[in-house]
C-alpha positions as CSV (number, residue, x, y, z in Angstrom):
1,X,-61.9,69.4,-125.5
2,X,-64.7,72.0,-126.4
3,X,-66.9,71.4,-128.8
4,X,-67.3,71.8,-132.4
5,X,-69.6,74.8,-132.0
6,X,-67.5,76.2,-129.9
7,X,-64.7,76.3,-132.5
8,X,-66.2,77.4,-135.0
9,X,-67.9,80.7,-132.9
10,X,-64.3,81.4,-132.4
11,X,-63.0,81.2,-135.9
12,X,-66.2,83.6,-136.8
13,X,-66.2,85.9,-133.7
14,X,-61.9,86.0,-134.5
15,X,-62.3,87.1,-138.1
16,X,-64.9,89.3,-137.1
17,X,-62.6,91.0,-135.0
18,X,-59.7,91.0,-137.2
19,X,-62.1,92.8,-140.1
20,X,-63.0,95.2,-137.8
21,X,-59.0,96.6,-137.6
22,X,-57.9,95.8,-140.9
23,X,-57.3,92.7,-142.8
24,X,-56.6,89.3,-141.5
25,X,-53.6,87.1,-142.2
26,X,-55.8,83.2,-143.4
27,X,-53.5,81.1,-142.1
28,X,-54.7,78.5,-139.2
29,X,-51.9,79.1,-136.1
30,X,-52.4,76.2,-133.7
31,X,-48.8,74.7,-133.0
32,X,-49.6,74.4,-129.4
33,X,-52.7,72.7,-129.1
34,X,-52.1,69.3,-127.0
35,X,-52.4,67.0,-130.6
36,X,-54.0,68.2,-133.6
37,X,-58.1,67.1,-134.1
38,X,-58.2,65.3,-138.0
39,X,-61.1,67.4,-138.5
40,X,-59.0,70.8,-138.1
41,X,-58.9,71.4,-142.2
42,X,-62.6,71.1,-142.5
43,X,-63.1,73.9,-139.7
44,X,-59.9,76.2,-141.7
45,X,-61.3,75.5,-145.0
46,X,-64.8,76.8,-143.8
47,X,-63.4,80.3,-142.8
48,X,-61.6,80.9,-146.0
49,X,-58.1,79.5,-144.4
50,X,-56.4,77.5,-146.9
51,X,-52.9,76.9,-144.7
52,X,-52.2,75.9,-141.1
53,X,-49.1,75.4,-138.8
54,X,-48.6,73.3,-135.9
55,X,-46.0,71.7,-133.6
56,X,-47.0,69.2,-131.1
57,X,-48.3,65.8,-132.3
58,X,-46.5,65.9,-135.2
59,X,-43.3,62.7,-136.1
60,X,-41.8,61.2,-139.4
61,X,-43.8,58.0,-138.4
62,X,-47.1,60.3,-139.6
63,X,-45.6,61.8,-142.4
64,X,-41.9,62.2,-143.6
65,X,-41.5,65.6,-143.6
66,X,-42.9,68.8,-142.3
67,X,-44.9,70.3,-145.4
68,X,-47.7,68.4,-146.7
69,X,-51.2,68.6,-147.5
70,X,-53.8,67.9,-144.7
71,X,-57.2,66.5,-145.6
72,X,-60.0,66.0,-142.9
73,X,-62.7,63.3,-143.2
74,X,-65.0,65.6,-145.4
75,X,-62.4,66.3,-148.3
76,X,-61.3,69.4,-147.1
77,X,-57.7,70.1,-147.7
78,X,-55.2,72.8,-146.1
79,X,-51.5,73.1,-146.6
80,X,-49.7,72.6,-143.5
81,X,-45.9,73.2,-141.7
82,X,-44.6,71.7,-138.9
83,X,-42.4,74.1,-136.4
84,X,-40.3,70.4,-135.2
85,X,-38.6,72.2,-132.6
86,X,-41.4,74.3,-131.6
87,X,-42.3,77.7,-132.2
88,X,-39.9,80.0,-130.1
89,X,-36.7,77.4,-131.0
90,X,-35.1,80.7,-132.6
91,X,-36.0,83.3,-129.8
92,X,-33.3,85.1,-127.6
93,X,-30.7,85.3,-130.1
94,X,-27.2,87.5,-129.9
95,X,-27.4,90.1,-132.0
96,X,-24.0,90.1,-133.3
97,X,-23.8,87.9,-136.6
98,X,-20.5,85.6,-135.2
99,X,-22.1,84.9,-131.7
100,X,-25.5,84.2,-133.5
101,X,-24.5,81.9,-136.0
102,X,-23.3,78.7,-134.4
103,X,-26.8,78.1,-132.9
104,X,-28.4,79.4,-136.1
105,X,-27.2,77.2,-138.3
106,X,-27.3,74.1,-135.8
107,X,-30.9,75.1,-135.3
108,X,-31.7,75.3,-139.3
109,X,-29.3,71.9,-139.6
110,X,-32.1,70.3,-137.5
111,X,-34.7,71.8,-139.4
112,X,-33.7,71.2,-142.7
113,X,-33.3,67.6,-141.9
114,X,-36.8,67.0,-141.2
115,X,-37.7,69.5,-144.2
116,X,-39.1,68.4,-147.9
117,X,-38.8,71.9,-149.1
118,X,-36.2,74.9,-149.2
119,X,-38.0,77.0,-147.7
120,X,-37.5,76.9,-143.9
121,X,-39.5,78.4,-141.2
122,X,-37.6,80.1,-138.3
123,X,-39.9,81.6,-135.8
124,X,-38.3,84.0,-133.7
125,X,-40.1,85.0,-130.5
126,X,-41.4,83.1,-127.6
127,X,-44.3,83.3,-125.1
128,X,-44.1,86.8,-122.6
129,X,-41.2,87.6,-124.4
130,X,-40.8,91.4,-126.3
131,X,-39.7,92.1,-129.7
132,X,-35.7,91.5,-130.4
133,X,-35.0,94.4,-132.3
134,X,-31.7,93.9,-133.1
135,X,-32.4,90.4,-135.0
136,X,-33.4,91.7,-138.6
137,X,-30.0,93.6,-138.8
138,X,-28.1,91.0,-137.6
139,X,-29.2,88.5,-140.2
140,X,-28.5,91.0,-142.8
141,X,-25.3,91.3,-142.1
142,X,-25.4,87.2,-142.0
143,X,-26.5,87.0,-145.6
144,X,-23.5,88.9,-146.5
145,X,-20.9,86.2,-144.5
146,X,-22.4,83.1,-145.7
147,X,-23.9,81.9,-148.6
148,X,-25.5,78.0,-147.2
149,X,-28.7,80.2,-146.3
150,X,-30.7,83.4,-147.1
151,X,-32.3,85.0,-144.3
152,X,-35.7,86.8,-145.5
153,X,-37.5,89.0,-142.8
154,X,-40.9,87.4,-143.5
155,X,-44.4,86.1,-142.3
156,X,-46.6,82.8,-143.0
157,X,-48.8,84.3,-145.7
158,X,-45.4,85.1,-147.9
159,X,-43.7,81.6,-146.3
160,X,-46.9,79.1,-147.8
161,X,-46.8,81.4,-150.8
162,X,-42.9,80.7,-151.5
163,X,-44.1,76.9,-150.2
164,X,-46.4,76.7,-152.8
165,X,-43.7,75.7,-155.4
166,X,-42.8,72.8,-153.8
167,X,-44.9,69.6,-154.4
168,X,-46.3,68.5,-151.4
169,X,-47.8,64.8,-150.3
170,X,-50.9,64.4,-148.7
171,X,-52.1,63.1,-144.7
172,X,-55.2,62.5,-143.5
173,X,-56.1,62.4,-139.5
174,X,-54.9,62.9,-136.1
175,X,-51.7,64.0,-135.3
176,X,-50.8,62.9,-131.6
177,X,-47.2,61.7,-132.0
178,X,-45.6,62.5,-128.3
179,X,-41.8,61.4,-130.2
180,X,-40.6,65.4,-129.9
181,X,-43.1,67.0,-127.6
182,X,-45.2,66.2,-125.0
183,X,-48.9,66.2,-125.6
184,X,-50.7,66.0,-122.4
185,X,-52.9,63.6,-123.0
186,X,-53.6,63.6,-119.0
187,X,-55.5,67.0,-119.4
188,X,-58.4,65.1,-120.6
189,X,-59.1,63.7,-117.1
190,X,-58.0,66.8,-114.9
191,X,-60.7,69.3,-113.4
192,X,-63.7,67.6,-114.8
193,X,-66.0,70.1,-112.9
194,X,-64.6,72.4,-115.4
195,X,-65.0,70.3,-118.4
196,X,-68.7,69.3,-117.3
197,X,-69.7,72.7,-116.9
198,X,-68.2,74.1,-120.5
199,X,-70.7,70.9,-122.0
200,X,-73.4,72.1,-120.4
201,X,-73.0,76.0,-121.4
202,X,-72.4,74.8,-125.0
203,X,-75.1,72.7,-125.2
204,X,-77.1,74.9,-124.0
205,X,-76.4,78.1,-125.7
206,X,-76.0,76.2,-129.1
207,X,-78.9,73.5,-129.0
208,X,-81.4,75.5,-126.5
209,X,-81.2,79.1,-126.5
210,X,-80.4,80.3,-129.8
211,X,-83.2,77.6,-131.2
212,X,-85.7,79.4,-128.6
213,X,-84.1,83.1,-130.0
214,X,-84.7,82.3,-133.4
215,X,-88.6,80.9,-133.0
216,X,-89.6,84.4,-130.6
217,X,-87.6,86.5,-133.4
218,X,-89.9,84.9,-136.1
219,X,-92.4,85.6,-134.1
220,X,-91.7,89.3,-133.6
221,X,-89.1,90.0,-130.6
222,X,-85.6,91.1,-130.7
223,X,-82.9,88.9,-131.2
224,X,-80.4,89.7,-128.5
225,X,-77.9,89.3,-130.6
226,X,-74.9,91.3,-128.4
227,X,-75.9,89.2,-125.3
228,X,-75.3,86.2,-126.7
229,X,-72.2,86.6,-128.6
230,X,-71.3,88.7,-125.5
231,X,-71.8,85.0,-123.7
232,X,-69.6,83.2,-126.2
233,X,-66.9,85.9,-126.0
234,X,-67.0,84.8,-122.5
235,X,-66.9,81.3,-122.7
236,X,-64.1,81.6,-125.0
237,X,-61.6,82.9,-122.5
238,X,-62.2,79.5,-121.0
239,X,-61.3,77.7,-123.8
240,X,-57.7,77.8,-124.4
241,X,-55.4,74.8,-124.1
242,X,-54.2,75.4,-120.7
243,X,-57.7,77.0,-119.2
244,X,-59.8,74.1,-120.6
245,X,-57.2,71.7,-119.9
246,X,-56.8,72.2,-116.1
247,X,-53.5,72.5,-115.9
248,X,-53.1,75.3,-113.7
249,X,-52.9,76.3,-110.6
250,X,-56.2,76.3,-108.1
251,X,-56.6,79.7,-108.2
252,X,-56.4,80.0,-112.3
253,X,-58.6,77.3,-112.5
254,X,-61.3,79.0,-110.1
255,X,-61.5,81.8,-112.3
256,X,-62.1,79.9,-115.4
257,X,-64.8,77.7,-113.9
258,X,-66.5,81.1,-112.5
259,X,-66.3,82.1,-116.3
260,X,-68.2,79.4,-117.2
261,X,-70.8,79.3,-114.6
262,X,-71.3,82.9,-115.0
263,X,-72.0,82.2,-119.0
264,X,-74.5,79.4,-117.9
265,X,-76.7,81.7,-115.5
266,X,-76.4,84.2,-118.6
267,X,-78.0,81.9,-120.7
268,X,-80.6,80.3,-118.6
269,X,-81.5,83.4,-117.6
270,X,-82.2,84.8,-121.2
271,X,-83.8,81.6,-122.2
272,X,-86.3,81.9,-119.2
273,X,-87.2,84.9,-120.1
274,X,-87.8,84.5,-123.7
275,X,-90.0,81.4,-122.5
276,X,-92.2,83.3,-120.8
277,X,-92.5,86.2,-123.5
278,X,-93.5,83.5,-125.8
279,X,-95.9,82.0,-123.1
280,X,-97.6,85.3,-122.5
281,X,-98.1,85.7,-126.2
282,X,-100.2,82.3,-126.5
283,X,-104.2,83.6,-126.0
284,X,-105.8,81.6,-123.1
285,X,-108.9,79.3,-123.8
286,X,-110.2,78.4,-120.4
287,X,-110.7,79.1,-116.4
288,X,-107.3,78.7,-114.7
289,X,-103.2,79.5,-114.8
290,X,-101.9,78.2,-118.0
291,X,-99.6,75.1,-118.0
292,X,-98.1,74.7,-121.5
293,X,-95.9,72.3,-122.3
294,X,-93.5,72.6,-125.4
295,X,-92.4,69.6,-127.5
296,X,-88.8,70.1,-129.4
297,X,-88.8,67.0,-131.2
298,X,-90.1,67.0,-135.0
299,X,-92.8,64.4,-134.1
300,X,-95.7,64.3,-132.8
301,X,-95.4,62.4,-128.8
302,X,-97.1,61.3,-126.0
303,X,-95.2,61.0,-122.5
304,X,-95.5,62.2,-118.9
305,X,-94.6,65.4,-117.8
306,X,-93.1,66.5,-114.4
307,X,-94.6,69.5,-113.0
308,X,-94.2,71.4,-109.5
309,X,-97.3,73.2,-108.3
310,X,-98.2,75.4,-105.5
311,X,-101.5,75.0,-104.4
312,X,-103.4,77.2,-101.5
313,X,-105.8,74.4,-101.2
314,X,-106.5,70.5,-101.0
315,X,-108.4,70.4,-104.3
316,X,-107.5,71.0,-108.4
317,X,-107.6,69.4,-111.4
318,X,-106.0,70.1,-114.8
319,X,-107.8,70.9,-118.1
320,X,-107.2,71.0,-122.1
321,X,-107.9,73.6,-124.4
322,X,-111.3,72.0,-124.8
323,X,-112.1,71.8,-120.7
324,X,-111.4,67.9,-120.5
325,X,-109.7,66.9,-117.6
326,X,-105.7,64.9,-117.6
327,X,-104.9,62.6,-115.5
328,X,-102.3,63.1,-113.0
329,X,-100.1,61.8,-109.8
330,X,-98.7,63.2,-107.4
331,X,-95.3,62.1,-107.0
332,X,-94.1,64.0,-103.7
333,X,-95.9,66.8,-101.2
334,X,-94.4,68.8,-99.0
335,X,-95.0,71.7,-97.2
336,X,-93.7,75.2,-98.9
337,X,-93.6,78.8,-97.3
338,X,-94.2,81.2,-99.9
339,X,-92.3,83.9,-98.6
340,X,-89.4,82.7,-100.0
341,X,-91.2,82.3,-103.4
342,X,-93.0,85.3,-103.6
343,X,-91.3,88.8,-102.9
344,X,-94.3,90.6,-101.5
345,X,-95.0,87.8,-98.9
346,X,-91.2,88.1,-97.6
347,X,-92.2,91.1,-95.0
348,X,-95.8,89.6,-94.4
349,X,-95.7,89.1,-90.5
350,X,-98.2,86.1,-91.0
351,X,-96.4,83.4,-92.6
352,X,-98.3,82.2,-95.9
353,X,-97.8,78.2,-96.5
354,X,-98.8,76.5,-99.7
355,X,-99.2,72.9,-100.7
356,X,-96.2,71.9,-103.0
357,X,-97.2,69.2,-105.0
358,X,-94.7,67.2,-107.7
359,X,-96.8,65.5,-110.0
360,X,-96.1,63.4,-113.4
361,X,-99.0,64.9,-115.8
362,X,-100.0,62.6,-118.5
363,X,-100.0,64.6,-122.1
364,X,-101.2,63.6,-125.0
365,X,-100.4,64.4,-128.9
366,X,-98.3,66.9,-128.4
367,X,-97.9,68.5,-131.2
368,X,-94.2,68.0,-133.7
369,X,-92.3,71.3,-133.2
370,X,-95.0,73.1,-131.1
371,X,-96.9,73.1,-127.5
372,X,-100.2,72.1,-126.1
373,X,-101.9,74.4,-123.2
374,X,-103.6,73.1,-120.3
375,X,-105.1,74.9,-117.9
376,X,-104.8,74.6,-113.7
377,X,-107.8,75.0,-112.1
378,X,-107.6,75.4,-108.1
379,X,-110.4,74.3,-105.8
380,X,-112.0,72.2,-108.3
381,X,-112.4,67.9,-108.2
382,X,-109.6,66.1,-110.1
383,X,-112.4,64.8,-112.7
384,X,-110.7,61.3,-113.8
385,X,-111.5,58.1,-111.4
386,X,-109.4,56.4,-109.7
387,X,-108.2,53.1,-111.3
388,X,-108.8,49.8,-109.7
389,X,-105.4,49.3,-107.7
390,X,-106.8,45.6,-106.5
391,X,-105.9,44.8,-109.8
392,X,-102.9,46.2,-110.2
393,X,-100.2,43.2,-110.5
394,X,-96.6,42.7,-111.8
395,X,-96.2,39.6,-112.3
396,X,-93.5,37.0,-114.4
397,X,-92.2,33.7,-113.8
398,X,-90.9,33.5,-110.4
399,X,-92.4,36.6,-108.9
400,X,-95.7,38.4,-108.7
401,X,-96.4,41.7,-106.9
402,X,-99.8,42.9,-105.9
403,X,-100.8,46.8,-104.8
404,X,-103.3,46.3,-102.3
405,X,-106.0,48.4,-100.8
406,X,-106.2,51.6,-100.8
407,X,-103.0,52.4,-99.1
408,X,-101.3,53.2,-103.1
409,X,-103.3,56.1,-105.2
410,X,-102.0,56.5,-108.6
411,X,-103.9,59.2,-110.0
412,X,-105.6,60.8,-107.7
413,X,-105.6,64.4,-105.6
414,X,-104.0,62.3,-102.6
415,X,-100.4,61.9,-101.7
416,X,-99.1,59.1,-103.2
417,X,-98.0,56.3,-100.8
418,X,-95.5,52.9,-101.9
419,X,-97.6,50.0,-102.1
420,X,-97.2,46.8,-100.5
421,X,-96.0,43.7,-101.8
């Protein structure tokens, strides 16, 4: 439920953080994620993971037996075990061999059966539960009582190694079998708030921000790279099964959508600032207080632009780089004290109130991948006429609609008022 960026910042910020205190053990843990994505090899395969093992999605009616090999859509292939019975199904066990074995060996019975290799997994352990330090003695002294299995006091790295030797069929996509444990496909549709907000943080982190960082770096300013990884870091302790999913209680849930919103003012605050760093940087080639307008496409476009301006007077008009006037409309005016604007008006015993104007500014060939500057210029005549609106007519086959008089002004300094039909 979070994006693919988002996994993938946590598989590089993880083994970051695992080279940092020693090495790392490659092998892709996910047994309780709510279903297992088809893609998952590709993102293992990318980090240097060549093995993964999982638990919930998985049944015989995907693949016969527990070890096979996973491809994803792109060719990338992992090895991969299933824990059937989950991966604390050996945790809590007696520590004397005679009380321990009856549920061992039903346990690895059950196992076995679903098994197309010798080599069994047996996780022992469970979640918020400590160490069993009597278990490796105890199945010691089993190896020396029985002879149907050898206990081996291992971990995954040694287990895939040892698994290697068996040959192994391969599956490609989802897993999302509920047959032998629940998946939770209702998560997808609890705490939307939650899930809405994460979107809009990824997006725009990933398709906004860093774009923006890595245009003012080329151009000479810092990357902030600690602040932004600092944000991911953040998001990411939003993102795990049960966080993400919304299956928690009100008060968990409040704390991961404050997470989220948090990482969101983060971002928009560092991207506004960058924006204006970059703004101040462009040299200005007229009278007036720079309007420039960016285009993020790689084509060249013409469109309208929204705007909101603050005007002291009744008069203004908006120029190019070359003193031409645009044409404009004013969409919506109000009234707008300033004080709550502009700090050193907010203890001004005379209240200061502006003209706030919404207008839809028409631009023209902006540039592919750049911006074009125009240039507000208070106190001064729009400079475009007004079109004819006596002409102005919408017409098809069974109605026509006229603008009459002078009650509608479409570009123009005037408010704007709804024609009648």
């Amino acid at each position: 439920m979070v994006g693919a960026e988002s996994i993938a910042r946590n598989l590089l910020l993880g083994q970051a953080d695992c080279e940092a205190l020693g090495p790392r053990m490659a092998v892709g843990y996910v047994p309780d994620s709510f279903g297992q994505s088809a893609q998952l090899p590709m993102f293992l395969k990318q980090f240097a993971i060549d093995s993964a093992v999982v638990w919930r999605g998985w049944s015989e009616y995907d693949t016969p037996v527990t070890e096979f090999r996973w491809r994803s859509l792109d060719g990338s292939e992992v090895t991969a075990a299933v824990l059937p019975q989950g991966y604390g199904c050996a945790k809590w066990l007696p520590t004397e061999p005679q009380q321990a074995w009856p549920r061992l060996s039903a346990i690895l019975e059950k196992q076995a059966s679903f098994s197309g290799s010798s080599q069994l997994l047996l996780p022992n352990g469970n979640d918020q539960s400590p160490f069993e330090y009597g278990v490796p003695a105890m199945l010691e002294r089993l190896n020396t009582q029985q002879d149907q299995y050898h206990f081996v006091r291992s971990d995954f790295s040694r287990y895939f190694a040892a698994l290697a030797q068996t040959p192994l069929a391969t599956f490609e996509g989802e897993l999302l079998s509920p047959k032998y444990m629940r998946v939770h496909r209702g998560i997808f549709s609890t705490r939307m708030d939650i899930k809405q907000a994460n979107a809009y943080l990824e997006n725009v982190v990933s398709r906004q921000l860093e774009p923006l960082l890595s245009v003012v770096w080329r151009l000479g300013l810092p990357y902030p790279q600690k602040v932004v990884e600092n944000i991911w870091r953040e998001a990411m302790k939003s993102h795990a099964h049960d966080s993400i999913g919304g299956c928690n209680a009100d008060r968990v849930n409040a704390m991961v959508k404050a997470r989220v919103l948090s990482g969101q003012e983060k971002a928009n605050q560092l991207f506004e600032l960058n924006m204006q760093m970059l703004a101040q940087g462009i040299a200005a080639q007229q009278k007036g207080k720079k309007i420039i307008i960016f285009n993020a496409l790689p084509s060249a476009r013409d469109g309208l632009t929204a705007l909101t301006l603050y005007l002291p007077g009744s008069a203004f008009r908006i120029v190019d780089e070359h003193g031409v006037p645009c044409r404009w409309q004013i969409v919506r005016e109000t009234s707008q004290d300033m004080s709550v604007i502009v700090q050193e008006l907010s203890n001004s015993p005379e209240p200061v109130f502006y003209r706030k104007c919404e207008i839809l500014l028409e631009t023209v060939a902006l540039p592919a991948s750049g911006y074009l500057t125009l240039y507000l210029q208070e106190d001064e005549p729009a400079g475009f006429d007004e079109p004819d609106v006596a002409e102005a007519v919408l017409e098809n086959a069974w109605l026509r609609l006229t603008l009459e008089g002078k009650r509608s002004y479409w570009w123009t300094s005037a408010a704007a008022s709804v024609g009648r039909i």
